[in-house]
C-alpha positions in Angstrom: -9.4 -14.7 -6.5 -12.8 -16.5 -7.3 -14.0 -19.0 -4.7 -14.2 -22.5 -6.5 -15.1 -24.8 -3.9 -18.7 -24.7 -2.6 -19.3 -23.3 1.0 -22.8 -23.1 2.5 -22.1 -19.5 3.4 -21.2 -18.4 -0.7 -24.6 -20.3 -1.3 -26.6 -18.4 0.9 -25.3 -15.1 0.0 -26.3 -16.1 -3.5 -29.3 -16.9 -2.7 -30.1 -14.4 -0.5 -28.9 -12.0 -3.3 -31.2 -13.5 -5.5 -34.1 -13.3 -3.4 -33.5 -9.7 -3.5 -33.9 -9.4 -6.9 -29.9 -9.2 -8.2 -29.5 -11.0 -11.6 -27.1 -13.9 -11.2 -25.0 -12.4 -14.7 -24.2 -8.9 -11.7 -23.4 -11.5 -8.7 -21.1 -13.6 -10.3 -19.6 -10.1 -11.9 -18.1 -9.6 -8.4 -14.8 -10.9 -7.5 -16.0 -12.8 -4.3 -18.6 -14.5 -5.9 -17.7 -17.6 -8.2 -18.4 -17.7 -12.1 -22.0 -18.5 -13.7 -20.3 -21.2 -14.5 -19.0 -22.7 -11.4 -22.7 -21.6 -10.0 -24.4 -24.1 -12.3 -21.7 -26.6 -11.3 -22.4 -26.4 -7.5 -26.3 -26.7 -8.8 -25.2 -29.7 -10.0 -23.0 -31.1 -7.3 -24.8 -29.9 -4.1 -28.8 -30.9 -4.0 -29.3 -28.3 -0.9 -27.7 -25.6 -2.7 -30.3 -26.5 -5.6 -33.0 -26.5 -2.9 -32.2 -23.4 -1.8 -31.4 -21.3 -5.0 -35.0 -22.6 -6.2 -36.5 -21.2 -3.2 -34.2 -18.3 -4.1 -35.2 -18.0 -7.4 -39.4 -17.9 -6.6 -38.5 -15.3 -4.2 -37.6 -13.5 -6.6 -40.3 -13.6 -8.7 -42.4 -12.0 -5.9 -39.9 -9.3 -5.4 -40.0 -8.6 -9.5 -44.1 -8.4 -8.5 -43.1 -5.9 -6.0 -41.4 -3.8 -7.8 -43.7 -3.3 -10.8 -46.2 -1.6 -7.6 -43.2 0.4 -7.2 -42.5 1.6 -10.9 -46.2 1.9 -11.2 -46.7 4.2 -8.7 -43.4 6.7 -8.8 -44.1 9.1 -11.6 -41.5 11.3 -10.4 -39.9 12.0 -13.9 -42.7 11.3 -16.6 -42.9 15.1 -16.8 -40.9 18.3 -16.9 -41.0 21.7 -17.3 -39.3 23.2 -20.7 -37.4 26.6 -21.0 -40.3 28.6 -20.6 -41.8 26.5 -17.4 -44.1 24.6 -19.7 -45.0 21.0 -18.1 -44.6 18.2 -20.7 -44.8 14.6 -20.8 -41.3 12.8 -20.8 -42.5 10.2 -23.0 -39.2 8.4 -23.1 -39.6 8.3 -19.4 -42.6 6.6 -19.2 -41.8 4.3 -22.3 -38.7 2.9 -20.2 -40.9 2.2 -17.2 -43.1 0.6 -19.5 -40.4 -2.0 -20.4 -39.0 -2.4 -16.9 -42.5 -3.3 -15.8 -43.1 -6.0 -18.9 -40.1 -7.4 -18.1 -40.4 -7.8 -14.6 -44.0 -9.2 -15.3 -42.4 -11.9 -18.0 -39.7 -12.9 -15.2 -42.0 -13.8 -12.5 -44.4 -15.4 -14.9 -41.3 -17.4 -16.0 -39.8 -18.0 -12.2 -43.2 -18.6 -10.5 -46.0 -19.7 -12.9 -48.8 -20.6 -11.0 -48.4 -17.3 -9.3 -47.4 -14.8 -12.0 -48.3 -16.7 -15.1 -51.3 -16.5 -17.7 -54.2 -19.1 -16.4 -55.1 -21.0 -19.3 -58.4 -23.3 -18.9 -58.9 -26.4 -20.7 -61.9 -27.3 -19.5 -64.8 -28.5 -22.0 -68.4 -28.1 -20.8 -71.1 -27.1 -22.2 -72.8 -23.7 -22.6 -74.7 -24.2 -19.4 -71.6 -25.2 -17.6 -72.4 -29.3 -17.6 -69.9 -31.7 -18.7 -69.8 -32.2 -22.5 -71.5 -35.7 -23.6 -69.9 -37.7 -26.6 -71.5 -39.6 -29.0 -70.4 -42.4 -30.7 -71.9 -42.7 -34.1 -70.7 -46.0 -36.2 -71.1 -46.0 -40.3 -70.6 -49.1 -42.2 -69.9 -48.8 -45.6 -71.7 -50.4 -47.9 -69.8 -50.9 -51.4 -72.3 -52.5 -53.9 -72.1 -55.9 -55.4 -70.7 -55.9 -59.2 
């Protein structure tokens, strides 16, 4: 049966789980674990669970930056050898590891921003780096007399 009532323990294990890198849809999947549902409820009704599973939650994004290092680097199956021992690219392979890495990237820009997001500068100076100076220019207009 699916715990309902909050506990500190079942909210550290999700966390912790988190942290890790599991998706909250594959915790709650498990029988011991509560519903999505009943997850965002406790968010709700327990502000040091919510502490702790946003905590939990920029963990994660840094263990999503770990393992796009790890994808990078392990080329183990991006080739193989055909029928007559010919090495060829597995492009299918390396499309997929492709994707796991842009998603990963997209999730820890999401969960952790000023780490893993895109810096976007709004600054205004001027070409030689100076602040930019406004003018105010005022026009009166001058209708003439009939």
């Amino acid at each position: 049966m699916r715990p309902t009532s909050y506990t500190p323990e079942i909210g550290d294990e999700i966390c912790s789980l988190l942290a890790d890198g599991v998706p909250l849809s594959r915790i709650c999947k498990e029988e011991r674990f509560p519903s999505s549902v009943t997850v965002y409820a406790w968010l709700r009704k327990h502000p040091e669970f919510l502490s702790n599973y946003t905590r939990a939650r920029e963990d994660q994004a840094d263990t999503q930056a770990d393992e796009i290092v790890a994808i990078d680097d392990d080329g183990t199956n991006d080739t193989y050898k055909n029928e007559d021992g010919i090495e060829l690219v597995n492009h299918d392979v390396i499309a997929r590891s492709r994707l796991r890495v842009e998603a990963r990237k997209w999730v820890a820009a999401k969960l952790k921003p000023k780490k893993y997001g895109d810096r976007v500068d709004l600054t205004h100076a001027n070409p030689d780096g100076g602040p930019v100076q406004f003018q105010q220019i005022e026009r009166k207009i001058v209708r003439p007399a009939d």
